[in-house]
Backbone as JSON Lines, residues from 0, in Angstrom:
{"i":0,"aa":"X","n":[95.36,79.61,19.75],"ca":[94.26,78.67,19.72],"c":[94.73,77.31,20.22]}
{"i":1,"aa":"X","n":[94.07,76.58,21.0],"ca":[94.63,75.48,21.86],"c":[93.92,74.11,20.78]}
{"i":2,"aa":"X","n":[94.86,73.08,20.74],"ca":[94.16,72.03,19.77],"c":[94.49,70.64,20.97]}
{"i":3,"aa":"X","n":[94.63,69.54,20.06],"ca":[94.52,68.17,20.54],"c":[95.84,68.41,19.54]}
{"i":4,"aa":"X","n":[97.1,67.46,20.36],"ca":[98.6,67.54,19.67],"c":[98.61,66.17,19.42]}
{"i":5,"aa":"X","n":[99.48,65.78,18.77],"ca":[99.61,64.32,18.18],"c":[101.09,63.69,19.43]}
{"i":6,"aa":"X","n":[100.89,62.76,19.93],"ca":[102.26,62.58,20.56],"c":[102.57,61.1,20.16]}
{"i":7,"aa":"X","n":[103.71,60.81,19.93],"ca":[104.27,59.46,19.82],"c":[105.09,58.83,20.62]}
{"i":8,"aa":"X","n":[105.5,57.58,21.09],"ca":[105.89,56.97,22.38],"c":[107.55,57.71,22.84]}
{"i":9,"aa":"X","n":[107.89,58.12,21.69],"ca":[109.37,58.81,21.68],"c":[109.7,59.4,22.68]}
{"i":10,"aa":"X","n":[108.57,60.35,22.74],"ca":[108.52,62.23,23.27],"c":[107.4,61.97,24.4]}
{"i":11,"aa":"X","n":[106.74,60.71,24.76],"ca":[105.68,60.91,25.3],"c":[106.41,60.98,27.01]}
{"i":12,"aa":"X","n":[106.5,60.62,27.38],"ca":[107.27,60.51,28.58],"c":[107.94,62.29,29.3]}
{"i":13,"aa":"X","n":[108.7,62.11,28.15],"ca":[109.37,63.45,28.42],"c":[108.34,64.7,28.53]}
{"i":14,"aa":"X","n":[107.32,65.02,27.2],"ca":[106.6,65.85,26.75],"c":[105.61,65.86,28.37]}
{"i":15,"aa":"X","n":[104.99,64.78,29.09],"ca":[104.3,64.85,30.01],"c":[104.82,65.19,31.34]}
{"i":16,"aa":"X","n":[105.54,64.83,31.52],"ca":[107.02,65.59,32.52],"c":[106.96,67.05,32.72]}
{"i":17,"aa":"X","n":[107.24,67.44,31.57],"ca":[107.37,68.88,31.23],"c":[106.02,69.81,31.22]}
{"i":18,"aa":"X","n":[104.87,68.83,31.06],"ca":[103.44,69.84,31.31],"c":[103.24,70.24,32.32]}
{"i":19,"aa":"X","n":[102.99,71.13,32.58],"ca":[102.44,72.12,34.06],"c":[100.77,72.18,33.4]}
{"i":20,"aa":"X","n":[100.3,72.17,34.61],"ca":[98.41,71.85,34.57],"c":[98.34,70.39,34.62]}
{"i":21,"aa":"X","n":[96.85,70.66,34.27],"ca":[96.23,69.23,33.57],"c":[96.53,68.87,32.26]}
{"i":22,"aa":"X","n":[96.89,67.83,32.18],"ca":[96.72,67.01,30.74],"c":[96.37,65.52,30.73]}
{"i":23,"aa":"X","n":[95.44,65.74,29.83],"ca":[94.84,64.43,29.07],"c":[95.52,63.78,28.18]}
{"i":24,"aa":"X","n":[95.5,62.87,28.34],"ca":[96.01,61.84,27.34],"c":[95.24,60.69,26.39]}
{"i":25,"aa":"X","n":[95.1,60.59,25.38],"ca":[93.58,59.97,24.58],"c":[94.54,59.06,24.0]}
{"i":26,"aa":"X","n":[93.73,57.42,23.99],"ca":[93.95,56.3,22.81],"c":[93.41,56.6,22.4]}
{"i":27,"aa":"X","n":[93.74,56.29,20.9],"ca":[92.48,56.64,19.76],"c":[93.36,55.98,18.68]}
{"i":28,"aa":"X","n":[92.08,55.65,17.6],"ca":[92.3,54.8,16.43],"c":[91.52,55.47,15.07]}
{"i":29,"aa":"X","n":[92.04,55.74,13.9],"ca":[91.22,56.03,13.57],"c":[90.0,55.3,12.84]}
{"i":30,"aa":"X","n":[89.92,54.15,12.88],"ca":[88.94,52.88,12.61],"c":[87.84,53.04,13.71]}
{"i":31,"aa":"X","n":[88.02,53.78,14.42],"ca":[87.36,53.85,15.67],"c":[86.23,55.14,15.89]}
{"i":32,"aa":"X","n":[85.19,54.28,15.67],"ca":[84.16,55.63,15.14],"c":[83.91,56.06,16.6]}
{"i":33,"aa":"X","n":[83.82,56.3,17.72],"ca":[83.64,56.78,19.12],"c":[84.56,57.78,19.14]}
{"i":34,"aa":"X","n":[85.92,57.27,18.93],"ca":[87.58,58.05,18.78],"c":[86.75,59.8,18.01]}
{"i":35,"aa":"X","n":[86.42,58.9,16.49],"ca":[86.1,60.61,15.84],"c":[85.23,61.14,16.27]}
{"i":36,"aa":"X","n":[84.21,60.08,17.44],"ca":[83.44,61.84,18.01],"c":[84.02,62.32,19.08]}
{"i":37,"aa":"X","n":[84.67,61.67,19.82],"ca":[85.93,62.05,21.03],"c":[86.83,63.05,20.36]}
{"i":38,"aa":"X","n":[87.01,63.22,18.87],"ca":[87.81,63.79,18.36],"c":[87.16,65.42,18.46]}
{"i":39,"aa":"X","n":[86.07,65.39,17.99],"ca":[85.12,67.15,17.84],"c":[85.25,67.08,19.5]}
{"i":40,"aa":"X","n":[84.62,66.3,20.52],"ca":[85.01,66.54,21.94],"c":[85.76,67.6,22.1]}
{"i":41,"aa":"X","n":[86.98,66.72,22.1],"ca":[88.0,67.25,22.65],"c":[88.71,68.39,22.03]}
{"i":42,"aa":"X","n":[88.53,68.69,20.83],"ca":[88.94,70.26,19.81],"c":[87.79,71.24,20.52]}
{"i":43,"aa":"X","n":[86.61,71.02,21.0],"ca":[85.52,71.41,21.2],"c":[86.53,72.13,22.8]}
{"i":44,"aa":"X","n":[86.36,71.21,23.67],"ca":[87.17,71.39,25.08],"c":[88.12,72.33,25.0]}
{"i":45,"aa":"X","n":[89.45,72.12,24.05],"ca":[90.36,72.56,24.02],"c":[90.79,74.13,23.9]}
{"i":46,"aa":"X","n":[89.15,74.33,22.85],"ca":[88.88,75.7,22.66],"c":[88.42,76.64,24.12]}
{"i":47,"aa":"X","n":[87.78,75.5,25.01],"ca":[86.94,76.25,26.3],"c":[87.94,76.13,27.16]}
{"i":48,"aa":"X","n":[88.79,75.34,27.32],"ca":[89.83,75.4,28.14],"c":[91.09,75.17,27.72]}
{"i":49,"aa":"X","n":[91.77,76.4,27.67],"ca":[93.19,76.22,26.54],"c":[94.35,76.05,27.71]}
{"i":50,"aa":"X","n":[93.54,75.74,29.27],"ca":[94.37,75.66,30.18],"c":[94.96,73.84,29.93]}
{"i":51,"aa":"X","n":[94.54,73.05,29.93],"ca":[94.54,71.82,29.68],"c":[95.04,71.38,28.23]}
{"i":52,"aa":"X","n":[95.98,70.88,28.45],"ca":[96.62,69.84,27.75],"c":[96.26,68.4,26.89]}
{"i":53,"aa":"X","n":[96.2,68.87,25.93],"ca":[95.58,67.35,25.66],"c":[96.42,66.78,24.44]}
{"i":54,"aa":"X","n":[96.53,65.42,24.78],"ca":[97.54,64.45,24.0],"c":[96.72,63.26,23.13]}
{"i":55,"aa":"X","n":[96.84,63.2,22.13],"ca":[96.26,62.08,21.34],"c":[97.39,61.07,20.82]}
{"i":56,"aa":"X","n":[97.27,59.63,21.27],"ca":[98.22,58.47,20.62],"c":[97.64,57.51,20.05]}
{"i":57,"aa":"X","n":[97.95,57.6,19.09],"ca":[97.51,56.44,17.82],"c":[97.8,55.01,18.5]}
{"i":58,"aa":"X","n":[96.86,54.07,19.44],"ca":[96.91,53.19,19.19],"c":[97.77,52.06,18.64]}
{"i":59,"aa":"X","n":[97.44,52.38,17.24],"ca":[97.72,51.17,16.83],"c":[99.12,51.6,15.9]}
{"i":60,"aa":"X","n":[99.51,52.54,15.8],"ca":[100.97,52.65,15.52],"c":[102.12,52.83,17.01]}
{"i":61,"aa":"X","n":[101.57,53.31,18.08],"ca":[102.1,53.0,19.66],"c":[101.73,52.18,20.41]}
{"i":62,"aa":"X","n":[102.16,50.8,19.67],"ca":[101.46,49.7,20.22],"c":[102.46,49.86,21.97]}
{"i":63,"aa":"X","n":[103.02,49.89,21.9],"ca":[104.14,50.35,23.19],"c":[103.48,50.71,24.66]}
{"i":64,"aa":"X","n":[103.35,52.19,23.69],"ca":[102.17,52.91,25.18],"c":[100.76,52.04,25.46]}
{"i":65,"aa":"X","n":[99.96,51.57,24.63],"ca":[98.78,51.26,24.22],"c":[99.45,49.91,25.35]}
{"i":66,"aa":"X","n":[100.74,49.23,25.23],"ca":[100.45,47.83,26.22],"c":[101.02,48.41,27.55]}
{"i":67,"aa":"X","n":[101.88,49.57,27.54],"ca":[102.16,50.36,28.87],"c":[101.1,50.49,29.86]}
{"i":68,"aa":"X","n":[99.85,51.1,28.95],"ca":[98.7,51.77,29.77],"c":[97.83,50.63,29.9]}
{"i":69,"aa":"X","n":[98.02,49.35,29.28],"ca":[96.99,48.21,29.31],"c":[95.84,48.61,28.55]}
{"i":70,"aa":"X","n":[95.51,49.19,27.66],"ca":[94.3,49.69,27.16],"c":[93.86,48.34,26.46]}
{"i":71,"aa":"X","n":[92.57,48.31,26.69],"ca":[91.86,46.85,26.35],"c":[90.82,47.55,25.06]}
{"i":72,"aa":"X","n":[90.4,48.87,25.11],"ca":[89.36,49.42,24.17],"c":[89.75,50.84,23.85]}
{"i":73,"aa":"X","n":[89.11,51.02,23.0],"ca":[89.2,52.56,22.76],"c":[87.68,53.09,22.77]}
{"i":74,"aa":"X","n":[88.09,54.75,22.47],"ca":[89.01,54.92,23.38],"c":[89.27,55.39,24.6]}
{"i":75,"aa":"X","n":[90.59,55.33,24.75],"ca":[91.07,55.43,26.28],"c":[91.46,57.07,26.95]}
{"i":76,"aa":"X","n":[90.95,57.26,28.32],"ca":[91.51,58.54,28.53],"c":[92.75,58.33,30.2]}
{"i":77,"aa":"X","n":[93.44,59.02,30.05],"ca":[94.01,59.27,31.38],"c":[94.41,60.5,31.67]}
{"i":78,"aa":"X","n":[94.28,61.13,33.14],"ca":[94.8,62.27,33.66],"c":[96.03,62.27,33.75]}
{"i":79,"aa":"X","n":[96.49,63.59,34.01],"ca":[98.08,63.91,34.47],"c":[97.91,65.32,35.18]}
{"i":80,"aa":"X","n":[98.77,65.57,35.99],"ca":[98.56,66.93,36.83],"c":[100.16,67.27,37.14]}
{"i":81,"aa":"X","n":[100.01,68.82,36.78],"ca":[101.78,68.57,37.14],"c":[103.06,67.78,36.51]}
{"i":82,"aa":"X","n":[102.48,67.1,35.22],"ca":[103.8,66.51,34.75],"c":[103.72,64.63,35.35]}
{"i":83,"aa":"X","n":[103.1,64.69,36.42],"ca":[102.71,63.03,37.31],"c":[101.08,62.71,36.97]}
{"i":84,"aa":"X","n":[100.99,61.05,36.72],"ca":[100.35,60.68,36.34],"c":[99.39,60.85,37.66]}
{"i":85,"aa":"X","n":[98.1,61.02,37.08],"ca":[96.72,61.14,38.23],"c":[95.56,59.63,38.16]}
{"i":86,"aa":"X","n":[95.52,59.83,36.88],"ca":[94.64,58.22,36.95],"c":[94.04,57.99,35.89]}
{"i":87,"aa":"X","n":[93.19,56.92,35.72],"ca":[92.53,57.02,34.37],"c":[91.31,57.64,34.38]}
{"i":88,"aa":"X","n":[90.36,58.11,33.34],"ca":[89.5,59.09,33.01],"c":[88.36,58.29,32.02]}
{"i":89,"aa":"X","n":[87.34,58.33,32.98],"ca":[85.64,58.0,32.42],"c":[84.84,58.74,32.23]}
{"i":90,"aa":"X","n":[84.35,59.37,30.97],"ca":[83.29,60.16,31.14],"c":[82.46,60.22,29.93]}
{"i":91,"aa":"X","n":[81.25,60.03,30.09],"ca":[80.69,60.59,28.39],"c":[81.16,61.86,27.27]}
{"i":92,"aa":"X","n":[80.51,61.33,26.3],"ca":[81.78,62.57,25.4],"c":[80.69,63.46,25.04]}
{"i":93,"aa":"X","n":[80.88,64.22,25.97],"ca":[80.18,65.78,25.84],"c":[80.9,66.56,26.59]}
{"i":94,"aa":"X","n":[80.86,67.76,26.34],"ca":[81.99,68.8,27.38],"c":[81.68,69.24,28.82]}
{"i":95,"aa":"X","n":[80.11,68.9,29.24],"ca":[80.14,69.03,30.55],"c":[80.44,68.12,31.45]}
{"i":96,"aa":"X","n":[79.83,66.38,30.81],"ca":[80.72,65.58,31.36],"c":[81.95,65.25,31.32]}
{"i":97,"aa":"X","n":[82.53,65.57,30.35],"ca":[83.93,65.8,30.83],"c":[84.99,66.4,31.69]}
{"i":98,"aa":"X","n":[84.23,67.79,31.87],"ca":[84.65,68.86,32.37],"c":[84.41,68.34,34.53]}
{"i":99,"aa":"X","n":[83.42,67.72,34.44],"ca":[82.88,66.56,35.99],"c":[84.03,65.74,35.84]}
{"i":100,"aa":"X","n":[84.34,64.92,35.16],"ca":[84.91,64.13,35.52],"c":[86.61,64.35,35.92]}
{"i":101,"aa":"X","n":[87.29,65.21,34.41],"ca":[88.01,65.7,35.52],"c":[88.32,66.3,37.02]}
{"i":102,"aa":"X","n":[87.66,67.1,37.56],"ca":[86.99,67.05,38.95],"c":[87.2,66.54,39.65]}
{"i":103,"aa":"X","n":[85.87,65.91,39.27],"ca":[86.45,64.33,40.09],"c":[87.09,63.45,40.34]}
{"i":104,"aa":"X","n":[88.17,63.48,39.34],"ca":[89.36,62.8,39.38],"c":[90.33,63.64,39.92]}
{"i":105,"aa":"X","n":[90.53,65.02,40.02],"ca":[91.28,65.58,40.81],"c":[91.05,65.52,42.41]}
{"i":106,"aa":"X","n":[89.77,65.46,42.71],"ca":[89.1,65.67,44.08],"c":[89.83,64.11,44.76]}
{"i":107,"aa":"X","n":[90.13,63.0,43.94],"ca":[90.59,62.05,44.73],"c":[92.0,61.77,44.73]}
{"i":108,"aa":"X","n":[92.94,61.32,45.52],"ca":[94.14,61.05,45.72],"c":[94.61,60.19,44.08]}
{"i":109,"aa":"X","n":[96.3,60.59,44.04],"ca":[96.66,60.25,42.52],"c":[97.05,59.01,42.85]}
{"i":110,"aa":"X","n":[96.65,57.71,41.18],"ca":[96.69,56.48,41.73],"c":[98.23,56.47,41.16]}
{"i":111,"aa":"X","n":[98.8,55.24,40.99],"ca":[100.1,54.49,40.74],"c":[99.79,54.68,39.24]}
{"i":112,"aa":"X","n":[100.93,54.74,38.42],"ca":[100.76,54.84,37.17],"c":[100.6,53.29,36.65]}
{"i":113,"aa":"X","n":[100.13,53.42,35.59],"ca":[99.81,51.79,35.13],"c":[101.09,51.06,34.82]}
């Protein structure tokens, strides 16, 4: 069964390196009432596509990554393909728009990592 994994700034680097596919990467807080419906989202996703990777970082205990990635709000999504960063990720939190937007973010050239 495919879930949403917890990652911390330690392992994050390495752990994304090492993914083959897509993976997502989520800011999230849990003060952050958007975050917990991003949260059923993405367990929701994970179940329909156990091909994809998905990473959740606490914000506000990785303040690190959180000023790495520049995140101004939560929360935040970014792609990865292959282990290399692809770009950041906009989409409403429902599973078909999500499922577009990755897409569409694959369909365009990968930007510079933040």
């Amino acid at each position: 069964m495919a879930t949403v994994n917890a990652l911390e700034q330690f392992e994050f680097h390495q752990t994304l390196e090492s993914t083959a596919g897509i993976a997502i990467v989520f800011f999230s807080s849990k003060e952050c009432m958007s975050c917990r419906h991003w949260d059923n989202v993405l367990e929701q996703f994970s179940k329909q596509r156990p091909d994809v990777s998905i990473y959740k970082i606490d914000a506000g205990l990785d303040q690190a990554l959180t000023e790495e990635f520049d995140v101004f709000h939560l929360p935040s999504f970014f792609l990865y393909c292959n282990g290399k960063y692809h770009s950041a990720l906009q989409s409403e939190a429902n599973l078909k728009a999500l499922e577009l937007s990755i897409k569409q973010a694959l369909e365009s050239p990968a930007e510079e990592m933040p």
